[in-house]
FIKOLZA-1660 file (N, C-alpha, C; in steps of 0.1 Angstrom, whole numbers, plus 5000, padded with zeros to 4 digits):
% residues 83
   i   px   py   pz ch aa at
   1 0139 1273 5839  A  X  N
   1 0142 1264 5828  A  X CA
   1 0129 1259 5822  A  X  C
   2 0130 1261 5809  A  X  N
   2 0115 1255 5805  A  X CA
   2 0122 1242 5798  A  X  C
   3 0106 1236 5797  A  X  N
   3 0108 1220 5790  A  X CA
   3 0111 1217 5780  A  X  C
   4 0115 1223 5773  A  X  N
   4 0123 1221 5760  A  X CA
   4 0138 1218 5766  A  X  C
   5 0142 1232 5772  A  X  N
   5 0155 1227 5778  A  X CA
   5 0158 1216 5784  A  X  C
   6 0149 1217 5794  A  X  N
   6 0151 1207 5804  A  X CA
   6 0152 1190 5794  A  X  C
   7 0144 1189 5787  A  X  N
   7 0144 1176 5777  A  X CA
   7 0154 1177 5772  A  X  C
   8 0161 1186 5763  A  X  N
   8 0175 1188 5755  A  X CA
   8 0185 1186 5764  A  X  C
   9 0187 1192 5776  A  X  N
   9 0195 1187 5785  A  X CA
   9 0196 1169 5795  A  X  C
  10 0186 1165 5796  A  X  N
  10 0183 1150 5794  A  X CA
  10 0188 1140 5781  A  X  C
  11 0185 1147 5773  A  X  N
  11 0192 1139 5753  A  X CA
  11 0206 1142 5755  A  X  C
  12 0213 1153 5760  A  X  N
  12 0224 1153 5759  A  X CA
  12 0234 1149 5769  A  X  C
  13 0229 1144 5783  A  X  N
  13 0234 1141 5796  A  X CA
  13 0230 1124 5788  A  X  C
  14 0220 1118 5786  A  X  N
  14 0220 1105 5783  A  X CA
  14 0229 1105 5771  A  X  C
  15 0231 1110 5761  A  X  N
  15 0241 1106 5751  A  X CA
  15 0252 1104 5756  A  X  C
  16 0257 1113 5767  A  X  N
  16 0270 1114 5775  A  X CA
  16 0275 1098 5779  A  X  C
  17 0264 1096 5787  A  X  N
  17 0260 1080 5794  A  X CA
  17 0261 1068 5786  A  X  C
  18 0257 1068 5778  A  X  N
  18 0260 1061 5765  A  X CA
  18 0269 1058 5762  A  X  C
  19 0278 1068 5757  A  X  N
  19 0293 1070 5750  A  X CA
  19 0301 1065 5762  A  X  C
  20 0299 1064 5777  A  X  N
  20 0308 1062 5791  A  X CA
  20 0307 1049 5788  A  X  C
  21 0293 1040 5788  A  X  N
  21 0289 1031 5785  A  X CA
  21 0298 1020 5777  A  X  C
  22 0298 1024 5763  A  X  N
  22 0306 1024 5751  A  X CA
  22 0319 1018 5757  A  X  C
  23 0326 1024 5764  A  X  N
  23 0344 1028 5768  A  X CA
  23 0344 1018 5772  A  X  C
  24 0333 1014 5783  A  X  N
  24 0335 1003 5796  A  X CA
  24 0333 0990 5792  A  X  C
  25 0327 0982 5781  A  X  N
  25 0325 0974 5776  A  X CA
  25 0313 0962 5784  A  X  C
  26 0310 0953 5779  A  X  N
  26 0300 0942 5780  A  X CA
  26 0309 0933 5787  A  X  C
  27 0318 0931 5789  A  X  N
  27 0328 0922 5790  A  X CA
  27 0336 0927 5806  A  X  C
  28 0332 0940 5807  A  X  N
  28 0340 0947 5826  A  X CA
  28 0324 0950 5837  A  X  C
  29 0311 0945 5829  A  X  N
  29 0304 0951 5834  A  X CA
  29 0297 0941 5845  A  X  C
  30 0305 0929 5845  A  X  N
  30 0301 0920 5855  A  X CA
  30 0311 0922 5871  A  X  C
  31 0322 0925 5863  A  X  N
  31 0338 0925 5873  A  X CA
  31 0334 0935 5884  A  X  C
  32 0335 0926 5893  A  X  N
  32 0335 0934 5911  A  X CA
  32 0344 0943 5914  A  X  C
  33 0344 0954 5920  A  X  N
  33 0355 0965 5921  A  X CA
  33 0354 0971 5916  A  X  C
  34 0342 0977 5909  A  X  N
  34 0340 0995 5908  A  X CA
  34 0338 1001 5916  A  X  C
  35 0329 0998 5926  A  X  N
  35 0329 1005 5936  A  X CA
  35 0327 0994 5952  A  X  C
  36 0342 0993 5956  A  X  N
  36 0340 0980 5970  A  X CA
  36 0337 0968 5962  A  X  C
  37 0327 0959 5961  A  X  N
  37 0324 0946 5960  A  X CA
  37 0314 0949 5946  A  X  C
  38 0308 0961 5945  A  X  N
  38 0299 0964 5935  A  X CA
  38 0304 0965 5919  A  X  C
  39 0302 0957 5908  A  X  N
  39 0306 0959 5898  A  X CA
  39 0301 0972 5893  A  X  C
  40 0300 0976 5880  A  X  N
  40 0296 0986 5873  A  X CA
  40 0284 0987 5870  A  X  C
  41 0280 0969 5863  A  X  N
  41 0263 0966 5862  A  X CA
  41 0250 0972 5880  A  X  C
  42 0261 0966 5890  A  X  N
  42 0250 0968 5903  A  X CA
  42 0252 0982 5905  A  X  C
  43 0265 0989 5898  A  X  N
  43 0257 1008 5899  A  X CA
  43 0250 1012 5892  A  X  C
  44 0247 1005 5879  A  X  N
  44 0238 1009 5873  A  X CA
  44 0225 1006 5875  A  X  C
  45 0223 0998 5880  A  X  N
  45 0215 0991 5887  A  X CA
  45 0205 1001 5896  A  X  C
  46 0220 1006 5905  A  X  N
  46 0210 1016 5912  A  X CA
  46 0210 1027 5909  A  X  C
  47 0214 1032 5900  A  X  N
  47 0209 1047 5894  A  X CA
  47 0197 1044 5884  A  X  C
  48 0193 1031 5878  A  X  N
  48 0184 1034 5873  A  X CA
  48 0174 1034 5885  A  X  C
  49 0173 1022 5893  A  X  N
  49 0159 1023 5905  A  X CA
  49 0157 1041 5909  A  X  C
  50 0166 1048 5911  A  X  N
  50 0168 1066 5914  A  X CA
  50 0160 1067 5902  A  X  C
  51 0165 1066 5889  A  X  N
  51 0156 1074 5875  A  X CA
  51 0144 1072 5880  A  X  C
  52 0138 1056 5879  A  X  N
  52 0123 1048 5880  A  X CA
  52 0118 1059 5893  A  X  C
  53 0126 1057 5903  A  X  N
  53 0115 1069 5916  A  X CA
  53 0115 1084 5909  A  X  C
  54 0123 1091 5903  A  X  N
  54 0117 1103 5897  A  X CA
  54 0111 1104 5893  A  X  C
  55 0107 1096 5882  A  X  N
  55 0096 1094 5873  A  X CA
  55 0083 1100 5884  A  X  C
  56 0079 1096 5895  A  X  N
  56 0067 1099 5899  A  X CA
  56 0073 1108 5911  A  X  C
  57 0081 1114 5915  A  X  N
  57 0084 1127 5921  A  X CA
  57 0083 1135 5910  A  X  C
  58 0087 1138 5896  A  X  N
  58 0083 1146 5890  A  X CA
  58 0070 1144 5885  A  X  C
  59 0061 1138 5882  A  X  N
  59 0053 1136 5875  A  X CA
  59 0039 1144 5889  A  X  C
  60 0043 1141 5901  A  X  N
  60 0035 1145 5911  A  X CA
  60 0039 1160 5914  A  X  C
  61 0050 1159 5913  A  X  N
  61 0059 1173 5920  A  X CA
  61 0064 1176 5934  A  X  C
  62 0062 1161 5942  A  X  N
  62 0066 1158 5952  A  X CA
  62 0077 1146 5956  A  X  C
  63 0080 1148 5964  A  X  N
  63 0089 1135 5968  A  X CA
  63 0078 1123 5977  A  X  C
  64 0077 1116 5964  A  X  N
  64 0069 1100 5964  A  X CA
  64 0080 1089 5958  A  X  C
  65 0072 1078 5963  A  X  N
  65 0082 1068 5954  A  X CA
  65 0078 1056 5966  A  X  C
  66 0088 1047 5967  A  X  N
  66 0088 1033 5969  A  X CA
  66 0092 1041 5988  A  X  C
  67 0084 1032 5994  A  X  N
  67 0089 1029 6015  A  X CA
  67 0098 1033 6016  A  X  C
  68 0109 1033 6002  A  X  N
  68 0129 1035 6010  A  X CA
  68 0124 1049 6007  A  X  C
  69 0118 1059 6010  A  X  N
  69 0120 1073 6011  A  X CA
  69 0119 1073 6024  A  X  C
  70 0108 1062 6029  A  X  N
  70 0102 1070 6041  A  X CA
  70 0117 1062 6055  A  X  C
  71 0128 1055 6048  A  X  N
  71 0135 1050 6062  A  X CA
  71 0141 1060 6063  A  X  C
  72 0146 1060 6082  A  X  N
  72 0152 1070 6088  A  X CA
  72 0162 1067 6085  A  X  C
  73 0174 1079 6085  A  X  N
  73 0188 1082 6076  A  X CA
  73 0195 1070 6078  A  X  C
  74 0198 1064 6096  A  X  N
  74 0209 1058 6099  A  X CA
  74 0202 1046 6094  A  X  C
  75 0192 1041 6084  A  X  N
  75 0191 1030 6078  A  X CA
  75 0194 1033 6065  A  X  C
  76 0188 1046 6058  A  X  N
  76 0188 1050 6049  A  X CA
  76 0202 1048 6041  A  X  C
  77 0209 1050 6048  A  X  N
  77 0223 1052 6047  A  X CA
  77 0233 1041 6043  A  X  C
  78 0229 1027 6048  A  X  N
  78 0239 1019 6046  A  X CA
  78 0227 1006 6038  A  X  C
  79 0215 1013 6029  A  X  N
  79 0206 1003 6021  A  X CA
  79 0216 1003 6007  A  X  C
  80 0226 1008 6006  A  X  N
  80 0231 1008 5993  A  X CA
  80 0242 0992 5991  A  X  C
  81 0240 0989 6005  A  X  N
  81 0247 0976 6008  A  X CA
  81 0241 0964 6002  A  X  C
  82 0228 0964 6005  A  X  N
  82 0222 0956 6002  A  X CA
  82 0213 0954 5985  A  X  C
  83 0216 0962 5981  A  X  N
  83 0215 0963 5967  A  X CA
  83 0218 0955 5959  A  X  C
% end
């Protein structure tokens, strides 16, 4: 895939996000129970922190980023709690 694509496919997967966005309103994005105890805002929450560590996995071409790369799984695993 070259970078054209790859960018055109990013504009069009975020427009997607947007328009989900849109549906779910300003007004559901506080309410607990999208996912367990997690509203919609605290998932978004954590997919952006994911975008923010890409940023410099791709920009290096490695998997870098913040300490929580380096915990072992069986902690790794249940940090989504604490979010």
């Amino acid at each position: 895939m070259d970078k054209a694509t790859f960018i055109e496919g990013l504009r069009n997967e975020r427009a997607g996000w947007e328009a989900l966005l849109a549906q779910v309103g300003e007004e559901r994005m506080l309410e607990p129970g999208a996912a367990g105890a997690w509203s919609i805002k605290d998932i978004i929450a954590h997919i952006m922190w994911g975008e923010r560590e890409m940023i410099g996995v791709c920009k290096q071409h490695a998997l870098v980023g913040s300490d929580l790369w380096n915990l072992p799984d069986s902690v790794a695993d249940h940090c989504w709690l604490f979010v």
